[in-house]
PAFI-205002 format. One record per residue (C-alpha): residue number from 1; residue in one letter; x, y, z. Coordinates in pm, 1 decimal, decimal comma. Example, Ala and Ser with C-alpha at 12.3 -4.5 7.8 and 13.67 -1.06 7.14 Angstrom:
rec num->1; residu->a; x->1230,0; y->-450,0; z->780,0
rec num->2; residu->s; x->1367,0; y->-106,0; z->714,0
END
This chain:
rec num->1; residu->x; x->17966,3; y->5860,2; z->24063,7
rec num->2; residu->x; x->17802,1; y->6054,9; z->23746,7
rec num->3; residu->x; x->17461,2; y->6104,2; z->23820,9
rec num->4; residu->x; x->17221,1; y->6052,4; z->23535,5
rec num->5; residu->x; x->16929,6; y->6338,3; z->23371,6
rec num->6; residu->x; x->16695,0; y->6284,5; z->23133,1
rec num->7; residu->x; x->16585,8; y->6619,8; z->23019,3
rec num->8; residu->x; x->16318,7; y->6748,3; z->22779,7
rec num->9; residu->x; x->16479,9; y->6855,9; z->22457,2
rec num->10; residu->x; x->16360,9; y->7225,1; z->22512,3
rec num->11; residu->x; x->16513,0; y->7296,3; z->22807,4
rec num->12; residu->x; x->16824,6; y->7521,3; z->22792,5
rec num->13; residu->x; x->17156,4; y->7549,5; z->22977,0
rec num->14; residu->x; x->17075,8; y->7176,4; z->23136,6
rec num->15; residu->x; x->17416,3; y->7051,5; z->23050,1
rec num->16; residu->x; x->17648,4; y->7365,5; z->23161,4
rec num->17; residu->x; x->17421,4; y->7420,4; z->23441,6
rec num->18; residu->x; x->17456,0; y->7082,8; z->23631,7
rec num->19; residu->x; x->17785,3; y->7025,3; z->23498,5
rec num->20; residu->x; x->18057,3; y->6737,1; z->23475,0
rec num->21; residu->x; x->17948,3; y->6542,1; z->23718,3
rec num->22; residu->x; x->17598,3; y->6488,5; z->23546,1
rec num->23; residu->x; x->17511,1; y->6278,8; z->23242,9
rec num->24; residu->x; x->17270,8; y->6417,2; z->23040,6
rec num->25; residu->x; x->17014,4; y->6243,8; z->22829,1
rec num->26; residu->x; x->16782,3; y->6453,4; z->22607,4
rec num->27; residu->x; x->16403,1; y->6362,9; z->22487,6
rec num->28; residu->x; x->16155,0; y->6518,5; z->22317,7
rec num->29; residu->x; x->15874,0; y->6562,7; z->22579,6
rec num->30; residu->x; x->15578,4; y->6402,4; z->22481,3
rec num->31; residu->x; x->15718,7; y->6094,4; z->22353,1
rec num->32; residu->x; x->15921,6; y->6032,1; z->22702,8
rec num->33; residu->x; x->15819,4; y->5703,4; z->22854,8
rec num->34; residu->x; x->15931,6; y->5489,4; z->23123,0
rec num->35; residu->x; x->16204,9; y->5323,4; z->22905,2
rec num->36; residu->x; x->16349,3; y->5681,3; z->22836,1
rec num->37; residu->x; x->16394,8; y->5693,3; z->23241,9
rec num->38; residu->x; x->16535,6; y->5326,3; z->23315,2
rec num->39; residu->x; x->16847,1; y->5472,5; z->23459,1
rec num->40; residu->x; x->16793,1; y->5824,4; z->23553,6
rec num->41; residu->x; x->16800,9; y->5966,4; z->23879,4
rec num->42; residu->x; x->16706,0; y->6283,0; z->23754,9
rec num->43; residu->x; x->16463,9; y->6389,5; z->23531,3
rec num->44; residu->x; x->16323,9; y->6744,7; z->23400,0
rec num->45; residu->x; x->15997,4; y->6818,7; z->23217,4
rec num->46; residu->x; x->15780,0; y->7081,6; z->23079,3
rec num->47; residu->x; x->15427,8; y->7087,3; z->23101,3
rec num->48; residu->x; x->15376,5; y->6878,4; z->22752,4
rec num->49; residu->x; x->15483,9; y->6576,3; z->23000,1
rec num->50; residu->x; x->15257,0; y->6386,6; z->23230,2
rec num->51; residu->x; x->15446,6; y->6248,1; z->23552,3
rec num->52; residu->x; x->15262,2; y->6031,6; z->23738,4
rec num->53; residu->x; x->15308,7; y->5667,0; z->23882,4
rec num->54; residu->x; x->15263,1; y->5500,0; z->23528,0
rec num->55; residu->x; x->15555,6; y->5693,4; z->23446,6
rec num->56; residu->x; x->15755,1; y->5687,6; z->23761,3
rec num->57; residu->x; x->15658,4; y->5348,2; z->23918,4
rec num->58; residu->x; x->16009,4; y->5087,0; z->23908,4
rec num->59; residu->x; x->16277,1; y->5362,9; z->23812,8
rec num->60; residu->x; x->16525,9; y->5484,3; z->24007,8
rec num->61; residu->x; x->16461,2; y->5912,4; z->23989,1
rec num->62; residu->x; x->16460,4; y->6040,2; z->24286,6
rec num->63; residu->x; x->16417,3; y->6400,8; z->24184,8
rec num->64; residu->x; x->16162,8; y->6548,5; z->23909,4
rec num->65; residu->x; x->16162,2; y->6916,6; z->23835,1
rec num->66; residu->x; x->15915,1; y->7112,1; z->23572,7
rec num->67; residu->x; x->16036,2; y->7402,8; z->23400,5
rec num->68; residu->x; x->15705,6; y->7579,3; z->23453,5
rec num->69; residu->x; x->15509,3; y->7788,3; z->23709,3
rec num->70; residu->x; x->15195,0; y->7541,2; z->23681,1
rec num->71; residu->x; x->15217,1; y->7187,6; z->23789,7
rec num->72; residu->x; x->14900,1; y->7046,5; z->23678,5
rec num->73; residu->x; x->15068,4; y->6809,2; z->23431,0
rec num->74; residu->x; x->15224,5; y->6675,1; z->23761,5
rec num->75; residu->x; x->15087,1; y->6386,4; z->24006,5
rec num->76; residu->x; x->15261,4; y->6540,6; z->24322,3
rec num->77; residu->x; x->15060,5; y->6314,3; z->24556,7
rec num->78; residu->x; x->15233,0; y->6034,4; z->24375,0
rec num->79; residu->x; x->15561,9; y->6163,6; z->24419,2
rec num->80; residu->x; x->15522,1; y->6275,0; z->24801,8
rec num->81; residu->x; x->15374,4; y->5897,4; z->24860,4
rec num->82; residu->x; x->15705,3; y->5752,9; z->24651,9
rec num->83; residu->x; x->15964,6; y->5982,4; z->24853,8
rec num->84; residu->x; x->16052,3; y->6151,7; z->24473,6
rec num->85; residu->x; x->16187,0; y->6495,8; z->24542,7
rec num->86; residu->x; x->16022,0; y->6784,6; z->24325,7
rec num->87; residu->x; x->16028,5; y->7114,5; z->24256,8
rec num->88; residu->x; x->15892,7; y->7355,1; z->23972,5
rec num->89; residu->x; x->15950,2; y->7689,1; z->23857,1
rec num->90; residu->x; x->15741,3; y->7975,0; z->24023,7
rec num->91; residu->x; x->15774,3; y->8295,4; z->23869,2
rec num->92; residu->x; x->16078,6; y->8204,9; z->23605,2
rec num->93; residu->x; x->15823,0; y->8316,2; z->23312,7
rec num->94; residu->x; x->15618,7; y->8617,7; z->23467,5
rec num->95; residu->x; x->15851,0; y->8888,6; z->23283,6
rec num->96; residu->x; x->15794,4; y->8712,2; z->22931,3
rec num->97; residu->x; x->15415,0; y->8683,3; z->22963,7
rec num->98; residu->x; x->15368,5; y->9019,3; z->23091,9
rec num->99; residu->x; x->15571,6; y->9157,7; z->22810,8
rec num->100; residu->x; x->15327,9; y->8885,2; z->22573,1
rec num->101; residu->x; x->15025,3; y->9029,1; z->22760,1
rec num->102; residu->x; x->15131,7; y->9419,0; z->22669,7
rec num->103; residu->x; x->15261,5; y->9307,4; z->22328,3
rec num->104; residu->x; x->14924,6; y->9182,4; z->22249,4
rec num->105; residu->x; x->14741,7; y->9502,9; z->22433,1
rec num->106; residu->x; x->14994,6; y->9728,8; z->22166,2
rec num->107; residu->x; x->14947,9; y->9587,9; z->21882,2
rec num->108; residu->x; x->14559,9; y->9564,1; z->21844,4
rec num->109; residu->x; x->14374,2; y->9891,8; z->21732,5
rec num->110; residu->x; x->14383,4; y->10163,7; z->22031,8
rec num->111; residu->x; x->14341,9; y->9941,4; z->22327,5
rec num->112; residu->x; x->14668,6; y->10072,6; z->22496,6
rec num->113; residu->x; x->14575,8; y->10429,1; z->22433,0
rec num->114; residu->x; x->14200,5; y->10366,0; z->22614,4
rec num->115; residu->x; x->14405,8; y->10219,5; z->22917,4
rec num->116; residu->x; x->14631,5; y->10513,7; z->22949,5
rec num->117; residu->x; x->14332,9; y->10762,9; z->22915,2
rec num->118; residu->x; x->14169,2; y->10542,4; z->23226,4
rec num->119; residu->x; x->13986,1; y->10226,5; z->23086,7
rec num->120; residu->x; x->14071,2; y->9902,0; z->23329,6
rec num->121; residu->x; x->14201,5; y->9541,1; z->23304,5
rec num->122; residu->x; x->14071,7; y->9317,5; z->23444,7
rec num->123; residu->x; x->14331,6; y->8994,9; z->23600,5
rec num->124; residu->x; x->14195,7; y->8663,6; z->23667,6
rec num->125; residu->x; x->14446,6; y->8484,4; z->23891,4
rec num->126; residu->x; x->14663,1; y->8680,4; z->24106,4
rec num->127; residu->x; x->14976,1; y->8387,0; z->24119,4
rec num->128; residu->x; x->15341,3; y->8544,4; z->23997,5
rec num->129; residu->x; x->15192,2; y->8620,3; z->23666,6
rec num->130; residu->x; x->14907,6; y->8801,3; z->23791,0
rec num->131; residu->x; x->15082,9; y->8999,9; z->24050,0
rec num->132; residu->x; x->15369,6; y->9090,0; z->23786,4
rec num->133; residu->x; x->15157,0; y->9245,1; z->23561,7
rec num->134; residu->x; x->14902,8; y->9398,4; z->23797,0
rec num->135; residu->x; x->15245,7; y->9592,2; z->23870,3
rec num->136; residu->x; x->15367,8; y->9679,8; z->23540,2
rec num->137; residu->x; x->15041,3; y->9776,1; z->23473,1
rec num->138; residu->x; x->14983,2; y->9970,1; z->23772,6
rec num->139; residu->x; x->15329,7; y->10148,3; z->23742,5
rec num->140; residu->x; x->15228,8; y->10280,2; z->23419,5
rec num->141; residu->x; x->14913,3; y->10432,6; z->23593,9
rec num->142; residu->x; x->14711,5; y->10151,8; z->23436,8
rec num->143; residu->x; x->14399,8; y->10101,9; z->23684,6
rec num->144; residu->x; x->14355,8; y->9718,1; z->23741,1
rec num->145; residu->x; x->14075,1; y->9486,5; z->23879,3
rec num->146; residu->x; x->14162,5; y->9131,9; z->24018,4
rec num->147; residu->x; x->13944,6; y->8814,2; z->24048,2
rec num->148; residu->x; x->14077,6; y->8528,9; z->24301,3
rec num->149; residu->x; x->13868,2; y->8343,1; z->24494,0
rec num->150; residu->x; x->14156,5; y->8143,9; z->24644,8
rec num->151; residu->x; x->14323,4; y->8463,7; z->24802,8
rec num->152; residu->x; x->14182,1; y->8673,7; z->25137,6
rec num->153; residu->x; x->14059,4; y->9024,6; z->25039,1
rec num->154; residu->x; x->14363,4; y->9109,7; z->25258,7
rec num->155; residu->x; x->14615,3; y->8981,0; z->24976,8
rec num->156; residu->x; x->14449,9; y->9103,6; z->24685,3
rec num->157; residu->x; x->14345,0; y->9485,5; z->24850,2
rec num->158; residu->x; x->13994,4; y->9409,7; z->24720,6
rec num->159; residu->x; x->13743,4; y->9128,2; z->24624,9
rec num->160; residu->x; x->13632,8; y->9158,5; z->24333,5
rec num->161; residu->x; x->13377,2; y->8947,8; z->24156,0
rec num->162; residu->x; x->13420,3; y->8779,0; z->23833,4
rec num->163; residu->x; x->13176,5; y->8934,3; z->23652,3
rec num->164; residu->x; x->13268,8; y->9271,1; z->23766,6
rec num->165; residu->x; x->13647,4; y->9176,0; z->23601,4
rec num->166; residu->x; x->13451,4; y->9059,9; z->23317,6
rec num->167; residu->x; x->13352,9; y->9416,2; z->23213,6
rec num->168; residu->x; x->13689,3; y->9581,9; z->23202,8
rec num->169; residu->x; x->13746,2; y->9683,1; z->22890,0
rec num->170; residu->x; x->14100,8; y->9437,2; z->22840,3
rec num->171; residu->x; x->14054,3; y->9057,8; z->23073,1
rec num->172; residu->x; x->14347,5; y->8878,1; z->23098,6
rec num->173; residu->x; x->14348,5; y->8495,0; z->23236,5
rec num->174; residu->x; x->14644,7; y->8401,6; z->23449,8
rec num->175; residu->x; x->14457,2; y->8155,1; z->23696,8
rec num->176; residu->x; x->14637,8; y->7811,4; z->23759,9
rec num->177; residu->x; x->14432,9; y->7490,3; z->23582,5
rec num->178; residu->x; x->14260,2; y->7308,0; z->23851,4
rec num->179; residu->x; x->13920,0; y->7093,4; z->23884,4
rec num->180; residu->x; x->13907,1; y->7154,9; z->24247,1
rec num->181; residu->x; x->13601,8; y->7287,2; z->24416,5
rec num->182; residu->x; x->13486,1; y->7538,9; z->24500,6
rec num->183; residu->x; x->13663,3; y->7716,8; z->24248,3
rec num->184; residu->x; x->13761,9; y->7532,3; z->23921,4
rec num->185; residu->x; x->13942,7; y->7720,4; z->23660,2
rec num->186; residu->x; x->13821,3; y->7430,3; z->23414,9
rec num->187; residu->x; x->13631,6; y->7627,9; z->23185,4
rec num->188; residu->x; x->13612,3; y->7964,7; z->23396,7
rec num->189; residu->x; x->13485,1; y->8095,7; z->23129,4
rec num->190; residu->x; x->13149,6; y->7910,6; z->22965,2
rec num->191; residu->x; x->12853,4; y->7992,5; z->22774,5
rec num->192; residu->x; x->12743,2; y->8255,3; z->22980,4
rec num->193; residu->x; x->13071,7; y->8429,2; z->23087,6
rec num->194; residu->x; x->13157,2; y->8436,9; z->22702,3
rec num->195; residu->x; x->12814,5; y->8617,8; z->22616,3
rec num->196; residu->x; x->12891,8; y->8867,3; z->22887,5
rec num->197; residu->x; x->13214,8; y->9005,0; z->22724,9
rec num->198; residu->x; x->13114,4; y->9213,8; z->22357,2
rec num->199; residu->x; x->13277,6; y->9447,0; z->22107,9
rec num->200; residu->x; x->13536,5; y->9675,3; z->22238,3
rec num->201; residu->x; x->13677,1; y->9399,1; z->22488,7
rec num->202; residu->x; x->13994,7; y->9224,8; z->22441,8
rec num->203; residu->x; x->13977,9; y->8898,8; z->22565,0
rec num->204; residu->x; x->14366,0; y->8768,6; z->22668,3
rec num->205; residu->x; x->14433,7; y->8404,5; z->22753,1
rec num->206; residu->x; x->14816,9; y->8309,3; z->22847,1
rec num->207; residu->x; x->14732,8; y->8123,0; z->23154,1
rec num->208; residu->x; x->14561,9; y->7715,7; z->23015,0
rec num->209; residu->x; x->14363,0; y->7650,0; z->22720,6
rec num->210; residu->x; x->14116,6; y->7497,2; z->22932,2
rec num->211; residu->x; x->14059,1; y->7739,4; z->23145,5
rec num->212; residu->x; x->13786,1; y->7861,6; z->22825,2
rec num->213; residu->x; x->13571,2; y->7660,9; z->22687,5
rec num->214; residu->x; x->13699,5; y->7677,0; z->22356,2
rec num->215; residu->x; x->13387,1; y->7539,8; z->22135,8
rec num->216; residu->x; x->13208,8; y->7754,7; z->22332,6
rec num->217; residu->x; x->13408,6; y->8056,6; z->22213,6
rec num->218; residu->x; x->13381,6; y->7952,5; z->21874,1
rec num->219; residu->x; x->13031,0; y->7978,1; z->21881,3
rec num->220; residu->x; x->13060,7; y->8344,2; z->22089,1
rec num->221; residu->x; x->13308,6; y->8455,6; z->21808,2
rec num->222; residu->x; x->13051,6; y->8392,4; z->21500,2
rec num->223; residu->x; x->12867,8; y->8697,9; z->21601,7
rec num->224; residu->x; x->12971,9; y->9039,3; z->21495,7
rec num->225; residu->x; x->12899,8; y->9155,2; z->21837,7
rec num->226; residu->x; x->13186,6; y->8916,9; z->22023,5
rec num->227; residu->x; x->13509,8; y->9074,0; z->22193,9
rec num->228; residu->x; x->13846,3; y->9085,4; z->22029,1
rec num->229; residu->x; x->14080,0; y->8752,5; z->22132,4
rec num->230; residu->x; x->14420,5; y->8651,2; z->22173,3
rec num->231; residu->x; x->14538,6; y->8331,9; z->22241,4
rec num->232; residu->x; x->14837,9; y->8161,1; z->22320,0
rec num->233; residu->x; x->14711,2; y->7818,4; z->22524,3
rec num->234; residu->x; x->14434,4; y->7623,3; z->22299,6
rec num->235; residu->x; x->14232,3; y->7316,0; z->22520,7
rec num->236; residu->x; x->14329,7; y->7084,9; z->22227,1
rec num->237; residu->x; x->14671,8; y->7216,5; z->22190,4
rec num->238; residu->x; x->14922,3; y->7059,6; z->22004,2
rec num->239; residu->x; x->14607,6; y->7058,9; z->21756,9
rec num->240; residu->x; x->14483,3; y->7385,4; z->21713,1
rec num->241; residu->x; x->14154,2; y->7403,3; z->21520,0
rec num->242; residu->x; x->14173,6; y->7595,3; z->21219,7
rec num->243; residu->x; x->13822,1; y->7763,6; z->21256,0
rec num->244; residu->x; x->13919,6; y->7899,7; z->21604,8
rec num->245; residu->x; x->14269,7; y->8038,3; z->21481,0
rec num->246; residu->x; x->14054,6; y->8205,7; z->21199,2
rec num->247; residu->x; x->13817,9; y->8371,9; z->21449,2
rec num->248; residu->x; x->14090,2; y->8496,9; z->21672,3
rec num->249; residu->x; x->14281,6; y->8846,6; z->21666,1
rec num->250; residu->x; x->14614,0; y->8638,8; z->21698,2
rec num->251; residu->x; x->14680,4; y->8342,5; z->21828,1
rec num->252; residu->x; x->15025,3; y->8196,0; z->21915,5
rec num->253; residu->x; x->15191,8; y->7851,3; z->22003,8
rec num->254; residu->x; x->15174,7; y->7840,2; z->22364,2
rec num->255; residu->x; x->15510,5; y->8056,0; z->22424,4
rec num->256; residu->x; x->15388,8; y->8358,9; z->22596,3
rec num->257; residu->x; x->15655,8; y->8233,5; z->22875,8
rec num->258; residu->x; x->15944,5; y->8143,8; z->22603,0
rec num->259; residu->x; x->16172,7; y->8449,0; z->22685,4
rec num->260; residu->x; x->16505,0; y->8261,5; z->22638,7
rec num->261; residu->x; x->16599,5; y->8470,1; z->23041,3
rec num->262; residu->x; x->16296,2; y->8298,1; z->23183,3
rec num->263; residu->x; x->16384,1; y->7982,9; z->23022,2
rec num->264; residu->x; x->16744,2; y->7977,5; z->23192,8
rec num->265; residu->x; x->16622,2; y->8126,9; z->23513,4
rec num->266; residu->x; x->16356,5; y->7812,3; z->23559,8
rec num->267; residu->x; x->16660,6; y->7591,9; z->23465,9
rec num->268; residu->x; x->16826,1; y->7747,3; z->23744,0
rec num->269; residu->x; x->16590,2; y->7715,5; z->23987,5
rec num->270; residu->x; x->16555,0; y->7347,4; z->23898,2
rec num->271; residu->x; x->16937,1; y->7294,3; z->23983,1
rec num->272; residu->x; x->16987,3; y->7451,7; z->24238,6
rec num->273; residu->x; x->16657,0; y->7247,8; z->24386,9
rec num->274; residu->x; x->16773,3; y->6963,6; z->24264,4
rec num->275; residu->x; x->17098,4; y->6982,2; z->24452,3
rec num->276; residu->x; x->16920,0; y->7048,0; z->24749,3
rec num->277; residu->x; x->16710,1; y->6721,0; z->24743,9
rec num->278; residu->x; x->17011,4; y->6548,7; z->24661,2
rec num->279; residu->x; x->17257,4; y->6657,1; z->24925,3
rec num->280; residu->x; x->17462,4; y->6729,6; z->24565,1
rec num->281; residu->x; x->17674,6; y->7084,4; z->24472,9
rec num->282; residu->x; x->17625,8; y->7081,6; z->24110,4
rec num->283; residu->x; x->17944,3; y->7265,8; z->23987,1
rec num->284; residu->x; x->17827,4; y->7380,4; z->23638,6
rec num->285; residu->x; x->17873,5; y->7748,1; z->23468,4
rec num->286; residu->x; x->17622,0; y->7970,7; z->23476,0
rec num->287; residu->x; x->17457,6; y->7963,0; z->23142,2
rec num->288; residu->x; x->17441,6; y->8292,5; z->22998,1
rec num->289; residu->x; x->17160,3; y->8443,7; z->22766,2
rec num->290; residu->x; x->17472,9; y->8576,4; z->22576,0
rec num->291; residu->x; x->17603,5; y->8949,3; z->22513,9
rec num->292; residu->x; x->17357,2; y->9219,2; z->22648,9
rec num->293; residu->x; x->17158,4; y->9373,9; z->22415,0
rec num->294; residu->x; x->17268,0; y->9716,7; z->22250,5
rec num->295; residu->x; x->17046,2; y->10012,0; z->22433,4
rec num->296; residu->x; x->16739,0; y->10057,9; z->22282,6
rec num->297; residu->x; x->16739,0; y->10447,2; z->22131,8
rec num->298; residu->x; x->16410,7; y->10633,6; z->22201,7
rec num->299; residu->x; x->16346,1; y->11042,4; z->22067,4
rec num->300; residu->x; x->16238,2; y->11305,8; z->22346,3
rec num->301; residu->x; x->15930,2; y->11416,1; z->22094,6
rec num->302; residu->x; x->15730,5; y->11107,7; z->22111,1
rec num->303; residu->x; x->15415,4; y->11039,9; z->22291,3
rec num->304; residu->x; x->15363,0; y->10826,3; z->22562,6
rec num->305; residu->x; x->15156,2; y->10527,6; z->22372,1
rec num->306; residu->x; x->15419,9; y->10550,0; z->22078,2
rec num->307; residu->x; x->15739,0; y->10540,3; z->22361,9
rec num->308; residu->x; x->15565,5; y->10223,7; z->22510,3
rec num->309; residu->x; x->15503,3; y->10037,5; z->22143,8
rec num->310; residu->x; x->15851,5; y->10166,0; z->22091,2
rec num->311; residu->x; x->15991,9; y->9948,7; z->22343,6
rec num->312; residu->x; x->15838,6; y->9641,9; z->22360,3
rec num->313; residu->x; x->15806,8; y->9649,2; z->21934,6
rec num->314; residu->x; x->16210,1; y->9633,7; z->21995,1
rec num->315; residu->x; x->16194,2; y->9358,8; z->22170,6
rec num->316; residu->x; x->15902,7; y->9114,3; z->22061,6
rec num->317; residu->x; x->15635,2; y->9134,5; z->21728,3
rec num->318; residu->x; x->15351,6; y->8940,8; z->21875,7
rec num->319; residu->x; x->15249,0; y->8934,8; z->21529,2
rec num->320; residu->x; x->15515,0; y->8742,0; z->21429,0
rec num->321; residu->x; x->15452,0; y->8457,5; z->21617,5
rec num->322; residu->x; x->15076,6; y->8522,6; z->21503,8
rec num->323; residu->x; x->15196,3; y->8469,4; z->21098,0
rec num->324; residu->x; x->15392,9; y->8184,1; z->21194,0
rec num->325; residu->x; x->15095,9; y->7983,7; z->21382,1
rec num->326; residu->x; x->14877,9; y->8078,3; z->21088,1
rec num->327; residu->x; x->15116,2; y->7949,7; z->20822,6
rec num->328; residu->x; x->15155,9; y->7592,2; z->21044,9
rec num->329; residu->x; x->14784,5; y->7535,9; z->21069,4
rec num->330; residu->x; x->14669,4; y->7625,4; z->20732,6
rec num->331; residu->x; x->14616,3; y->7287,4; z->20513,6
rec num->332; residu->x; x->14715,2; y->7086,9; z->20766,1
rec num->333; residu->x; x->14535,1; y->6797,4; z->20894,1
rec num->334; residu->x; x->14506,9; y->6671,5; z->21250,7
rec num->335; residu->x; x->14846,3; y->6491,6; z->21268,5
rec num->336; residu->x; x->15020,2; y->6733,7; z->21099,6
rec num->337; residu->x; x->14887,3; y->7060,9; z->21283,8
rec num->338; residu->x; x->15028,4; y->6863,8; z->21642,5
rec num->339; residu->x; x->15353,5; y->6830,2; z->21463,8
rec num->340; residu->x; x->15391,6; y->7170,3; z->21333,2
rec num->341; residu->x; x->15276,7; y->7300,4; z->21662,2
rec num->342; residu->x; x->15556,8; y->7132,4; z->21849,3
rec num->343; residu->x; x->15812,3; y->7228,7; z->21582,2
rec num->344; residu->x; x->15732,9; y->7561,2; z->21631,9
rec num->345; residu->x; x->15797,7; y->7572,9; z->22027,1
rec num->346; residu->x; x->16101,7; y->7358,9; z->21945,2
rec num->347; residu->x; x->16255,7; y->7592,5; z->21724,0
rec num->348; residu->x; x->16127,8; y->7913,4; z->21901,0
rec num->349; residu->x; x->16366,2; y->8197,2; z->21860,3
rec num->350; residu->x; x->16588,4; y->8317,5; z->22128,3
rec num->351; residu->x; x->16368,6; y->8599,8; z->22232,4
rec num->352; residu->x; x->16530,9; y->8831,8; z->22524,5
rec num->353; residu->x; x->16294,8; y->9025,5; z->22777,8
rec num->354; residu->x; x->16212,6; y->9407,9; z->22801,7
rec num->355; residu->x; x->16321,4; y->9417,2; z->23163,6
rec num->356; residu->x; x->16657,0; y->9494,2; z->23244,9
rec num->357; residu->x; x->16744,8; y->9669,9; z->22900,1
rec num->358; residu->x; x->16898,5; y->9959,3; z->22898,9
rec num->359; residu->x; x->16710,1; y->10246,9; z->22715,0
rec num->360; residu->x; x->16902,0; y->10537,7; z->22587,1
rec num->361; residu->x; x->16668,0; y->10847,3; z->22612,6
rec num->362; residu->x; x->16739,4; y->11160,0; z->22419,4
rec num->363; residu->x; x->16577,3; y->11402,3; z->22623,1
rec num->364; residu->x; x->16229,2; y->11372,6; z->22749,4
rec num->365; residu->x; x->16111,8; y->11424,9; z->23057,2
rec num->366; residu->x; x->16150,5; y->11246,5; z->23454,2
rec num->367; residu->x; x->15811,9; y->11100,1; z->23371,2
rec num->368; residu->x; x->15949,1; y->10954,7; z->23035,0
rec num->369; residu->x; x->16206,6; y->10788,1; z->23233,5
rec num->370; residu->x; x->15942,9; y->10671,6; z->23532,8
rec num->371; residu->x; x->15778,7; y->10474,1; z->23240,7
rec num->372; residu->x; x->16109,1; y->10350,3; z->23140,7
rec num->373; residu->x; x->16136,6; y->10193,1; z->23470,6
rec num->374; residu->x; x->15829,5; y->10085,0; z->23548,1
rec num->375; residu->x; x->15891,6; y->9859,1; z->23242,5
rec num->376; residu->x; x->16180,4; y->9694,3; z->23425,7
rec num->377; residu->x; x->16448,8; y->9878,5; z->23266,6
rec num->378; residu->x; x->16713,0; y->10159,9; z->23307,2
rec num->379; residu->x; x->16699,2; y->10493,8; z->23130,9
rec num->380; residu->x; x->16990,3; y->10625,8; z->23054,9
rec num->381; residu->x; x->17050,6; y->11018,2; z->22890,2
rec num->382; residu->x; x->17156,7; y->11061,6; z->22566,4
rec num->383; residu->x; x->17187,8; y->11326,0; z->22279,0
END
């Protein structure tokens, strides 16, 4: 019997992944209703969709999977209570948003070369994300400080307050979005968080849009004195307000995570979870990210800032996807700016991670080709 899968549009490698045996219906995620699911046993989301028993109640899926790490756009009460298998995708995004997160750190005035001489970041939310880059960043010598109130001092080798994270130099925000006491992320950062962070602070978001206060910020950006910010999550998001954009550093579309390998590895995960609940063997190909990538060249006389922009310039222009935001939002009005917004995670360009590339270096020395690796990738010698 051919099972049935309604999947959001956006989700790659859904068809060769679950193969012939599968049926595969595709919908744009925000307009999916319960008419879209009438016959699916199956059905895969991102977190644009809201699954819950208005959605779910009188179909016949018996197995809903999110192509994300976070799963606050899910009811999973609801589906526990109905007997709905689920699973999400843990970790299938961490590479791309740490390589966002030190995209954004290169690109913006000499923020990377204040780390390297011994400045700090501060991590809020030590989940996959967190941990990832507290490793990348800690591989490059890169001291860190991490804020989790839902973790033991034990897991994160020391407590450390919020407001002491709040003074490092770069704060990235990587907790999951929850209202639940004692710890909320919802709006983390408020009024007075936001007044405590000034010029010469670069203020990273790639976690929620919520998890700021976001009129809030506004008003902490319209003085001189207010810390540099990038943001790719925006609490009203697909609307992002124009003012806000135009007080930012840069400010992307919510696709920090959109490396086209974490993108097939979450579809992955959801298959081979799926067949699991299912009692199925899903006998699809493997979908592949296509050819590997040539080896990325780098020059023995170089200096250590200008071998790390080097890299991860090669692979992803943060500013790019900055430009293209800005170009979306500008003249348009409320209705428009959601649609643009969508369009431009819909037609996101196959963008392939940092880690795993191969990096020709032509000379240098064995601490050139530590960095190399503690960027996830493999140096290799070279004239």
């Amino acid at each position: 019997m051919t099972l049935q899968l309604v999947a959001d549009e956006n989700i790659p490698g859904v068809e060769a992944m679950f193969g012939p045996g599968v049926a595969v219906q595709r919908v744009a995620g925000r307009r999916l209703t319960r008419a879209s699911i009438a016959g699916a046993d199956m059905l895969l989301v991102r977190s644009v969709t809201g699954v819950n028993a208005e959605l779910l109640e009188g179909t016949p899926v018996k197995f809903v999977g999110t192509a994300t790490s976070g799963t606050d756009h899910i009811d999973i009460n609801y589906l526990r209570e109905a007997n709905i298998g689920f699973a999400h995708a843990p970790g299938s995004n961490a590479n791309s948003v740490v390589e966002y997160v030190l995209g954004a750190i290169a690109a913006l005035d000499d923020y990377l070369e204040r780390l390297l001489a011994g400045a700090s970041v501060g991590i809020v939310g030590y989940g996959n994300i967190g941990r990832a880059l507290a490793a990348r960043l800690r591989a490059l010598g890169i001291r860190c400080l991490v804020n989790d109130p839902w973790l033991s001092a034990t897991e994160l080798g020391e407590a450390i307050e919020l407001e002491a994270v709040l003074r490092c130099e770069v704060v990235c925000l990587h907790p999951e979005l929850t209202r639940e006491d004692p710890w909320p992320s919802f709006h983390l950062l408020g009024e007075s968080e936001l007044a405590s962070l000034g010029r010469g602070q670069l203020l990273i978001n790639a976690s929620r849009g919520p998890v700021i206060d976001n009129a809030a910020l506004y008003r902490r950006l319209q003085h001189s004195a207010g810390p540099d910010v990038v943001l790719d999550v925006w609490e009203t998001e697909p609307f992002v307000p124009a003012a806000l954009l135009d007080a930012v550093r840069l400010g992307t579309a919510h696709i920090a995570g959109y490396s086209y390998d974490g993108k097939l590895l979450a579809t992955r995960m959801l298959r081979d979870a799926a067949g699991t609940c299912l009692g199925q063997r899903f006998i699809g190909a493997e979908a592949s990210a296509g050819e590997a990538p040539t080896p990325l060249r780098v020059d023995h006389d170089v200096s250590l800032p200008q071998l790390l922009r080097k890299l991860l310039n090669d692979c992803y222009q943060i500013e790019e996807d900055d430009r293209q935001l800005r170009a979306a939002v500008a003249g348009a009005d409320h209705e428009d700016c959601r649609e643009h917004f969508d369009q431009l995670r819909k037609c996101y360009p196959q963008r392939r991670e940092l880690a795993g590339r191969k990096v020709l270096l032509a000379g240098g020395s064995e601490r050139w080709r530590d960095i190399v690796r503690a960027l996830g990738c493999s140096p290799l010698e070279g004239d």
